[in-house]
C-alpha positions as CSV (number, residue, x, y, z in Angstrom):
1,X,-14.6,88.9,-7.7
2,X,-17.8,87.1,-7.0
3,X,-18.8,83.7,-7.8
4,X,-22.8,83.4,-9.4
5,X,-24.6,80.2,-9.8
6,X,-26.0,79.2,-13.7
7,X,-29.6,78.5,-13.6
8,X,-29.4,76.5,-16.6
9,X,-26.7,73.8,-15.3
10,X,-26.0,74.7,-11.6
11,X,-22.4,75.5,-12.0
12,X,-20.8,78.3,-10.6
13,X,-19.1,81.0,-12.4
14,X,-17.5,84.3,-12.4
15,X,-19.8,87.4,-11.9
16,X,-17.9,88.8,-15.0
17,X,-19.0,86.2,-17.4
18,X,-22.0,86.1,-19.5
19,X,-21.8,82.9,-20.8
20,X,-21.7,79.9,-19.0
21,X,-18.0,77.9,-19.6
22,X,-19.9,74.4,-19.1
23,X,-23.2,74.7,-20.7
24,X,-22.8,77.5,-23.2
25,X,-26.0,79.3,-22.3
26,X,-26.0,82.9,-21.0
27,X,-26.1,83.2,-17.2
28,X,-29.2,83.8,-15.8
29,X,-27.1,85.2,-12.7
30,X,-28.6,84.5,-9.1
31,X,-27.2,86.7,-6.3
32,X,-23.9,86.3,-6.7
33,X,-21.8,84.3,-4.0
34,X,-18.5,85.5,-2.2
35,X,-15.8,83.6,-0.9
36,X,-14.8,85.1,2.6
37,X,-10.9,86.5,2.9
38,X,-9.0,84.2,4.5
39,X,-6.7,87.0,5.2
40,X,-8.9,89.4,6.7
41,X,-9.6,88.8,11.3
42,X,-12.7,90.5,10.8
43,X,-16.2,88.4,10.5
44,X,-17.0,87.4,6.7
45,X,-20.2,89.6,6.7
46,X,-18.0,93.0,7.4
47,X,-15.8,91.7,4.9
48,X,-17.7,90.9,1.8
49,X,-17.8,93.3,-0.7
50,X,-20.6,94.4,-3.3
51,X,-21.5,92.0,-5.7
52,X,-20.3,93.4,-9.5
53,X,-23.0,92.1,-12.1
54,X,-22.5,93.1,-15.5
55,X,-24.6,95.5,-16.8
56,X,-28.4,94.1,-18.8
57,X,-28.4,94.8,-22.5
58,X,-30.5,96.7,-24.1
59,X,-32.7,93.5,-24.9
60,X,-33.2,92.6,-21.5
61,X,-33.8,94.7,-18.3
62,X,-33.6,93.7,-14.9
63,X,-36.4,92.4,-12.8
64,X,-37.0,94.6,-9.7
65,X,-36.4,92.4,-7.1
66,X,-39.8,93.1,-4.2
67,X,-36.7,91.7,-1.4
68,X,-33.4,91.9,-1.0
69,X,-31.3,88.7,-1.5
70,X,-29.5,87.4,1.1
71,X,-25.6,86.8,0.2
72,X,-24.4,83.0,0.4
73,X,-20.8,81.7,1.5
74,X,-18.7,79.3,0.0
75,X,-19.7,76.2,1.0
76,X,-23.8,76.6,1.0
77,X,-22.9,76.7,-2.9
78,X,-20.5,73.4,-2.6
79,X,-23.8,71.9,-0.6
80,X,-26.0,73.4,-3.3
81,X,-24.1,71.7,-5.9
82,X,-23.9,68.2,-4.7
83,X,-27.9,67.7,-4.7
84,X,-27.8,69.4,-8.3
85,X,-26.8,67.3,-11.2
86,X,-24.5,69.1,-14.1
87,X,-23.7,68.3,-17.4
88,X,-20.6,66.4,-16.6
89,X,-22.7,64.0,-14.0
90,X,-25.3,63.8,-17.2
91,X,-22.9,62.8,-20.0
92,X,-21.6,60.0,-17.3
93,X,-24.7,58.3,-17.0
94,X,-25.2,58.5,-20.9
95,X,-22.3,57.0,-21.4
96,X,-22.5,54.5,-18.6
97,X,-26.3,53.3,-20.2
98,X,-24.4,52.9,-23.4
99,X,-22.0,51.3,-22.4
100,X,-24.4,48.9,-20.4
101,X,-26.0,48.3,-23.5
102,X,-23.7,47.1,-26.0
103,X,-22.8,44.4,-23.1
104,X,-26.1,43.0,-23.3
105,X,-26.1,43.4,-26.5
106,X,-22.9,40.8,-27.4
107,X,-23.8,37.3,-27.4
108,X,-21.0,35.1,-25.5
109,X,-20.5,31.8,-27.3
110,X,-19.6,29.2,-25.4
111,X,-16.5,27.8,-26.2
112,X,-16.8,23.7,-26.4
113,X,-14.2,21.9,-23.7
114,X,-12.2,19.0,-25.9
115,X,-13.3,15.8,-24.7
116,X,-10.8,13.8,-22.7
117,X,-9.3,11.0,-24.0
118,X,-10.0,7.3,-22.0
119,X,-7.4,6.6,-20.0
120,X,-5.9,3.1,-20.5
121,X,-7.0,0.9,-17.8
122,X,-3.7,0.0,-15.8
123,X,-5.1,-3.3,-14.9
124,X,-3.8,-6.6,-16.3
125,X,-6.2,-8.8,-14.9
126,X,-9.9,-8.4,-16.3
127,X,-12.9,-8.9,-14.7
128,X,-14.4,-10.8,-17.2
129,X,-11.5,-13.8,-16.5
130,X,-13.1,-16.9,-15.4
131,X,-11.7,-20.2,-14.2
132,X,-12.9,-24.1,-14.6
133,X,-15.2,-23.0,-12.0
134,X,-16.6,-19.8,-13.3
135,X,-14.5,-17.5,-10.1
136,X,-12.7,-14.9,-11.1
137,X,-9.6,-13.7,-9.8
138,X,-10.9,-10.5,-7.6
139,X,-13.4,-13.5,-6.2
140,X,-10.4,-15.3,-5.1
141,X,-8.6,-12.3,-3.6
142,X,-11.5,-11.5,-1.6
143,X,-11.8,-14.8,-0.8
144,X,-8.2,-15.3,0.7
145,X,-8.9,-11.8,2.3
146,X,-12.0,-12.6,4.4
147,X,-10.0,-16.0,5.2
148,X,-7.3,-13.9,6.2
149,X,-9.5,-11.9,8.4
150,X,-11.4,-15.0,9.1
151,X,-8.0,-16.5,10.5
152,X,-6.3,-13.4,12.4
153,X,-10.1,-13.0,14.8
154,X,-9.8,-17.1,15.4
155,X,-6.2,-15.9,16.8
156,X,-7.3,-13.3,18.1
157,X,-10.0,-15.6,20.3
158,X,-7.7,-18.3,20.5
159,X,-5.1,-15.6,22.6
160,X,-8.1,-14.6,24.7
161,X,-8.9,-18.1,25.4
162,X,-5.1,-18.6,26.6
163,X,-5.0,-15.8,28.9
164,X,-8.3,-16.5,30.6
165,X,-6.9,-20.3,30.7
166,X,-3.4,-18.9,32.7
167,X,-6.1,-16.9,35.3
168,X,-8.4,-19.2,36.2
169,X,-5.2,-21.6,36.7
170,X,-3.3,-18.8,38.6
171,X,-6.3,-18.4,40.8
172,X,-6.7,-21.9,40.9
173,X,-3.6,-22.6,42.3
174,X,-4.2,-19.5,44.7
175,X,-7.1,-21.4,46.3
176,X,-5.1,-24.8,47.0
177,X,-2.7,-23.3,48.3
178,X,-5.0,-21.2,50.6
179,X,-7.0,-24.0,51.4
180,X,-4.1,-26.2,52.1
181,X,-3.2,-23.0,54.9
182,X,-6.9,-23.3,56.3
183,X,-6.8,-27.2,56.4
184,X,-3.2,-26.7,58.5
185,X,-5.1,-24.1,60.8
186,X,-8.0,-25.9,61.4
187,X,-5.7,-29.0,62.1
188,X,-3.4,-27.1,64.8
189,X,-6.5,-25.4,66.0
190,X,-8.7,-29.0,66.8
191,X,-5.5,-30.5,68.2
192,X,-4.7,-27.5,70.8
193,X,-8.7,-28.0,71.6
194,X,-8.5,-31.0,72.0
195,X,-5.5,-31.0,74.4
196,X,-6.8,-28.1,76.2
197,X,-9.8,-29.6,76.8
198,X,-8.1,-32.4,78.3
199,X,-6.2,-30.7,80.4
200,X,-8.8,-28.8,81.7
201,X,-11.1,-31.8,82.0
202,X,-7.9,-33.8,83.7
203,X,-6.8,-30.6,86.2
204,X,-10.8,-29.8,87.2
205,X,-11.0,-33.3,88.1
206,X,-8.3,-33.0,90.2
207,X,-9.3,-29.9,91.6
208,X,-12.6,-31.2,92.3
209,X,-11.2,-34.9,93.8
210,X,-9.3,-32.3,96.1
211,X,-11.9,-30.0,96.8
212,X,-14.3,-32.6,98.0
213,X,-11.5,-34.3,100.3
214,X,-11.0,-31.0,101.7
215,X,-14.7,-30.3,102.3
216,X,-14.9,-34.0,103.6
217,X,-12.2,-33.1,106.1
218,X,-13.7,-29.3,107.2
219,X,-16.7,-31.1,107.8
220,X,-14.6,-33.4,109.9
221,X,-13.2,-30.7,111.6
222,X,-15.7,-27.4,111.5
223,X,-16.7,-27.4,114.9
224,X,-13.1,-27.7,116.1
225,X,-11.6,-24.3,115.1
226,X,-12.1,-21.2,113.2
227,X,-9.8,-22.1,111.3
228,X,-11.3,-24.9,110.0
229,X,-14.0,-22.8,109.0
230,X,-11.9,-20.1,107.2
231,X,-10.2,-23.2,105.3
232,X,-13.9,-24.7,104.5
233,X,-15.2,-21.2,102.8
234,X,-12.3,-20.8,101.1
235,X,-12.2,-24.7,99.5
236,X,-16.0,-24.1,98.7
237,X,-15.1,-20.9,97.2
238,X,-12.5,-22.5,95.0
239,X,-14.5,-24.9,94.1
240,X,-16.9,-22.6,92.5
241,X,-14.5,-21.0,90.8
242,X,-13.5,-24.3,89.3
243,X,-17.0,-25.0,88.2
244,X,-17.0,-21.4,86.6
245,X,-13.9,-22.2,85.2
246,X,-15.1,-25.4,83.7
247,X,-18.2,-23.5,82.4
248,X,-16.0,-20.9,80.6
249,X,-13.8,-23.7,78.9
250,X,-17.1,-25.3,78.0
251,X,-18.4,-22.1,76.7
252,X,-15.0,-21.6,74.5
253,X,-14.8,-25.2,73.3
254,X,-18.3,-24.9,72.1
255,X,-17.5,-21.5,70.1
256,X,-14.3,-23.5,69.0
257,X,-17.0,-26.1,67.6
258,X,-18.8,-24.0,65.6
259,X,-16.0,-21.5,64.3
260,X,-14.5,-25.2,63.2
261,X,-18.2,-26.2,61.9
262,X,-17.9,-22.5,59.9
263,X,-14.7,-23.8,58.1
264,X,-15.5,-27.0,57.4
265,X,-18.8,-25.1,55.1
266,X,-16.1,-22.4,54.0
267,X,-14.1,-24.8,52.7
268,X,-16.6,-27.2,51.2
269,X,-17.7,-24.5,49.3
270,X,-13.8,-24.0,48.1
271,X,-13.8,-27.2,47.1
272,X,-17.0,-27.5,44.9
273,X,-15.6,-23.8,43.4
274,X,-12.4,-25.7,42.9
275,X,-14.3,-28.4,41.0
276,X,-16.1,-26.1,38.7
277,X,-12.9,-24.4,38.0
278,X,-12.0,-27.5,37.5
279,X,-14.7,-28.5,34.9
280,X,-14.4,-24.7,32.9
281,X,-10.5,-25.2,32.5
282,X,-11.7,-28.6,30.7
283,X,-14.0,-27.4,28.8
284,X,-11.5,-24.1,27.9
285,X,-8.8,-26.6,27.0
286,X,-11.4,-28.9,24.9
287,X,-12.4,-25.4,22.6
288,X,-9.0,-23.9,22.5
289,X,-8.4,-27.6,21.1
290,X,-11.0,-27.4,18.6
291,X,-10.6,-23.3,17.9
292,X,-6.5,-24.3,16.6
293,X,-7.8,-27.1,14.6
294,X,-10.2,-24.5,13.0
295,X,-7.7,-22.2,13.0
296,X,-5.1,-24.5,10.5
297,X,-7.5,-25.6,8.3
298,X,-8.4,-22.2,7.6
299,X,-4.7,-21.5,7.4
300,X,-4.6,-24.4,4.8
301,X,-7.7,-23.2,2.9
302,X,-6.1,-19.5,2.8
303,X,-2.8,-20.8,1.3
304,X,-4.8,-23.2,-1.1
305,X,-6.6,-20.5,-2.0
306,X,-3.5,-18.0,-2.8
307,X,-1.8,-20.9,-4.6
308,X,-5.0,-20.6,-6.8
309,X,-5.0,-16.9,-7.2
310,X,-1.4,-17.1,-8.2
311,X,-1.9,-19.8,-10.5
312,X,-4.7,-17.6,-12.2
313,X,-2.5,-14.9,-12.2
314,X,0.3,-16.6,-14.1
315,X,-2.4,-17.5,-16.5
316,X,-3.1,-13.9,-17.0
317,X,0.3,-12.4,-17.7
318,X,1.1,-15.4,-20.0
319,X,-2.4,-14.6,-21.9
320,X,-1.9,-11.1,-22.1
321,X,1.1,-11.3,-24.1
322,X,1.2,-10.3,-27.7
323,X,1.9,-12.9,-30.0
324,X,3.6,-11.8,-33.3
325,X,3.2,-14.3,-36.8
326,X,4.0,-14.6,-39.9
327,X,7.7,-13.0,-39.5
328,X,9.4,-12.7,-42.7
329,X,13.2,-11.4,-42.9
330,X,13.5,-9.8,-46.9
331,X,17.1,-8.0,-47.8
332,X,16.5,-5.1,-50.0
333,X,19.0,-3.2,-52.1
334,X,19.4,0.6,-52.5
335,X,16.2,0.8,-54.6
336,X,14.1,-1.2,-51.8
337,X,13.7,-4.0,-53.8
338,X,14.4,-7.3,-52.8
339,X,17.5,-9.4,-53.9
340,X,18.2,-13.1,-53.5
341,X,21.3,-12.4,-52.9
342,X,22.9,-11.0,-49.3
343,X,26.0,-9.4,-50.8
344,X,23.7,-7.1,-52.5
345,X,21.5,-5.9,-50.0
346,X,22.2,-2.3,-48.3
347,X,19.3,-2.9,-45.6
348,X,17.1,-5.3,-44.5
349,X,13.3,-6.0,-43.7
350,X,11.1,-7.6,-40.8
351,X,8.1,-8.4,-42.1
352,X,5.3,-10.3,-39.5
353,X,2.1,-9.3,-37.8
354,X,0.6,-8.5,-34.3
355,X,-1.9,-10.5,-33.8
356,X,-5.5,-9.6,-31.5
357,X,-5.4,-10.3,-27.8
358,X,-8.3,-8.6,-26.1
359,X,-6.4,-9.3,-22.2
360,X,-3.1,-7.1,-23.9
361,X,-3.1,-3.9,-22.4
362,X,-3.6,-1.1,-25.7
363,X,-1.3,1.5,-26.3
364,X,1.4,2.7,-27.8
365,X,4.0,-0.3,-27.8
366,X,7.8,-0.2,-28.1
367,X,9.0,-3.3,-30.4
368,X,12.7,-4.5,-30.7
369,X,14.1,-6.3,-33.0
370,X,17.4,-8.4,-32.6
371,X,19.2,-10.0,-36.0
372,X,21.7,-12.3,-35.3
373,X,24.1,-13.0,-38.5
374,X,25.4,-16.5,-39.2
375,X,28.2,-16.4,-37.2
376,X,26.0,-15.8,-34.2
377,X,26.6,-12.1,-33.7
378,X,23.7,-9.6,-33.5
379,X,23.6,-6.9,-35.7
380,X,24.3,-3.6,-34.1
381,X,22.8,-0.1,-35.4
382,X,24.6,3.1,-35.7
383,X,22.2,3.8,-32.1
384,X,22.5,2.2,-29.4
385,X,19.2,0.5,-28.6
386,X,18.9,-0.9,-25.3
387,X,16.1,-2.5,-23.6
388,X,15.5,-4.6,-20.2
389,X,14.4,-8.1,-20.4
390,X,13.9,-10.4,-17.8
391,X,16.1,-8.4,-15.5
392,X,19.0,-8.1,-17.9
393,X,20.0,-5.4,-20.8
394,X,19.9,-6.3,-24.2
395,X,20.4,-4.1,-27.0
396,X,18.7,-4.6,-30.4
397,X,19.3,-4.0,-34.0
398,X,16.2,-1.8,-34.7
399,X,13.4,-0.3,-32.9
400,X,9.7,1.1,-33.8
401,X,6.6,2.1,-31.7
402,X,3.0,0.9,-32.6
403,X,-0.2,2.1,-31.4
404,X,-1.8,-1.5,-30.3
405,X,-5.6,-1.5,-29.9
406,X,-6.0,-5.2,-29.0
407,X,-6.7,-5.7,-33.1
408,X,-4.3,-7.8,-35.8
409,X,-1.5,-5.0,-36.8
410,X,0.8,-5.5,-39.5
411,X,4.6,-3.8,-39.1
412,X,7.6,-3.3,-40.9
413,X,11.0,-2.7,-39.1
414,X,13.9,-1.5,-41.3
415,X,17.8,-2.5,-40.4
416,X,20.0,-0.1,-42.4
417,X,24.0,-2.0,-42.7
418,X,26.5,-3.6,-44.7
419,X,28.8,-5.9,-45.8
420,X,26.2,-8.9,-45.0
421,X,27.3,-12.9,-45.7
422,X,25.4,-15.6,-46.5
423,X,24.2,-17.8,-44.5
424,X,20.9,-18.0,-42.0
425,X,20.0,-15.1,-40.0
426,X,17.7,-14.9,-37.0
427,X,15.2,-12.4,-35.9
428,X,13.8,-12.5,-32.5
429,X,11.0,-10.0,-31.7
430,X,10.3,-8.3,-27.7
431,X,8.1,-6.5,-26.7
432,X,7.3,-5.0,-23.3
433,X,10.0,-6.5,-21.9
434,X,8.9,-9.8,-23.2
435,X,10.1,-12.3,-26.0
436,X,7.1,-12.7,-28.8
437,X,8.3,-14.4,-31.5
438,X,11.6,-15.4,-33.6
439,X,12.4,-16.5,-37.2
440,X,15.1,-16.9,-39.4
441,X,15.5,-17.1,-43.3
442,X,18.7,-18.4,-45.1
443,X,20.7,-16.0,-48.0
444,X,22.9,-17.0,-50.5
């Protein structure tokens, strides 16, 4: 069977059809296409046999063809139909623009974010807190920081100060002690001079006293003897070896004198370095003096200072508190009316009233109340209601939470119980952890 090509839609087709399966049209049939048999050794152009067309009808008549057509494999059709686009490729895009426009068509409406709620400030100290001298509290912190800082680089220089103190004295002492060793020198040195000079001095004297006797005798005696003569050179010969002699000792006292004249500068010049050691250690001493009385009183403003801030402080926590008023303890029977009377009461009433503090920190507060009966018990609910204060726990006889906004708030608090007795009852009110107000009321 042989494959032909639609020239309406470019897809490929059996030879034996006469209506394209994708497009519907009739087949305007190329020259048809074979696929080579892959079972056959023998070259594809041996193989291939004669197209089969199906025969025109009666309508239609074939076109001579003026040259013959040359028969195409397999995949020049595959090539063929990758540049050509086919119905399938054309409802794609269709559907693909469509598509394309209904999203730009629909209109995305943003969807508005929920504003978020102001957190409550944490802080319990306000900014806007001034003391007799119009400071605030951060101005004191910052001023007992920079003091603190102020105080730990006067240490600092204070410790510097110390340790150049301790060198300058250890080389100090290095000095004295090394002059002390150059004074002892020089000292031995002059007195072996000195001694050797004198001995030289006292024996070339000598020598001389004898070597002019003996010339004085040769003299006396030259003429007599050889001898003599022998004896003369050789005295006159010693006795330029003793002025030689003499010379060289000269010479080396002399070099003595100056190497001693050398010292004596070396050292003078120790000593006036000792002196301005001397003078620099004084004046060290005299500012280390004066840096550790800076040093305390700014130790002693700091602390005055921090005494201050905690003062102010205290100040704050005490104002921020919430003060409560007007308490009023009512006993209501089962209706929630009031009674004079106790033994008819099934429950009872706080009645009072938060009042405005602008330093209070807003919120949702927790209040407790705590009745105590006339024989000093506290009234217990069915709940146990425990809450810290002052480091202890306490339990209390009812509870309610309040959203405070720093504004006057009036609250009710219900205790439900029976079998009450006449006599005075107290209410004390907490809140945060703190007491803010207490009142009592006697029954009959």
């Amino acid at each position: 069977m042989a494959l032909i090509r639609c020239k309406n839609c470019g897809n490929l087709a059996s030879s034996r059809s006469a209506i394209c399966p994708i497009c519907g049209e009739k087949i305007n049939a190329e020259q048809p296409t074979t696929a080579p048999d892959t079972n056959s050794t023998t070259p594809a152009v041996e193989s291939a046999p004669a197209p089969i067309t199906e025969a025109p009808t009666a309508t239609e008549q074939p076109q001579p063809s003026s040259q013959p057509t040359q028969a195409k494999t397999l995949n020049d059709i595959l090539a063929e139909r990758n540049t050509t686009s086919t119905l399938n490729d054309t409802h794609a895009e269709e559907r693909a623009e469509e598509e394309q426009q209904t999203k730009e068509s629909v209109v995305v409406v943003p969807t508005p974010l929920p504003t978020p709620a102001e957190a409550p400030s944490n802080s319990t100290t306000p900014s806007y807190d001034y003391d007799d001298n119009g400071r605030t509290v951060e101005d004191y912190e910052d001023e007992i920081r920079r003091r603190k800082r102020t105080a730990g680089g006067f240490m600092v220089a204070s410790a510097v100060l110390l340790l150049c103190i301790a060198v300058l004295g250890f080389l100090l002492i290095d000095q004295i002690n090394e002059r002390k060793t150059m004074e002892d020198g020089l000292r031995k040195a002059l007195n072996k001079n000195s001694e050797m000079s004198e001995m030289n001095e006292f024996q070339a004297d000598m020598l001389r006293d004898d070597a002019e006797e003996l010339v004085a005798e040769l003299a006396k005696y030259k003429d007599k003897n050889d001898t003599m003569a022998m004896r003369y050179e050789e005295a006159l010969q010693m006795l330029a070896d003793l002025e030689s002699d003499r010379n060289h000792t000269l010479d080396q006292l002399r070099r003595y004198q100056e190497e001693v004249k050398t010292l004596k500068g070396i050292m003078k010049q120790y000593v006036r370095q000792i002196d301005s050691l001397h003078k620099e250690n004084r004046v060290l001493l005299t500012e280390n003096t004066s840096m550790k009385k800076e040093i305390k009183s700014h130790e002693l403003r700091a602390d005055q200072a921090e005494e201050r801030a905690d003062e102010l402080d205290t100040k704050v926590r005490q104002g921020a508190v919430i003060q409560v008023s007007a308490i009023r303890l009512s006993a209501l029977k089962e209706n929630s009316t009031e009674c004079r009377r106790i033994r008819q009461a099934k429950r009872l009433r706080v009645d009072f009233e938060l009042t405005a503090n602008t330093l209070a920190e807003p919120g949702e507060k927790s209040i407790y109340v705590c009745i105590t009966n006339p024989d000093g018990y506290p009234l217990s609910s069915s709940d146990i209601i425990a809450f810290d204060y002052e480091g202890e726990t306490m339990y209390a006889s009812a509870m309610r939470k309040v959203d405070y906004e720093n504004n006057r708030v009036d609250v009710s608090i219900f205790y439900d119980g029976e079998s009450f007795s006449k006599g005075t009852y107290k209410v004390d009110i907490y809140i945060d952890g703190r007491h803010c107000g207490s009142g009592e009321k006697y029954f009959d």
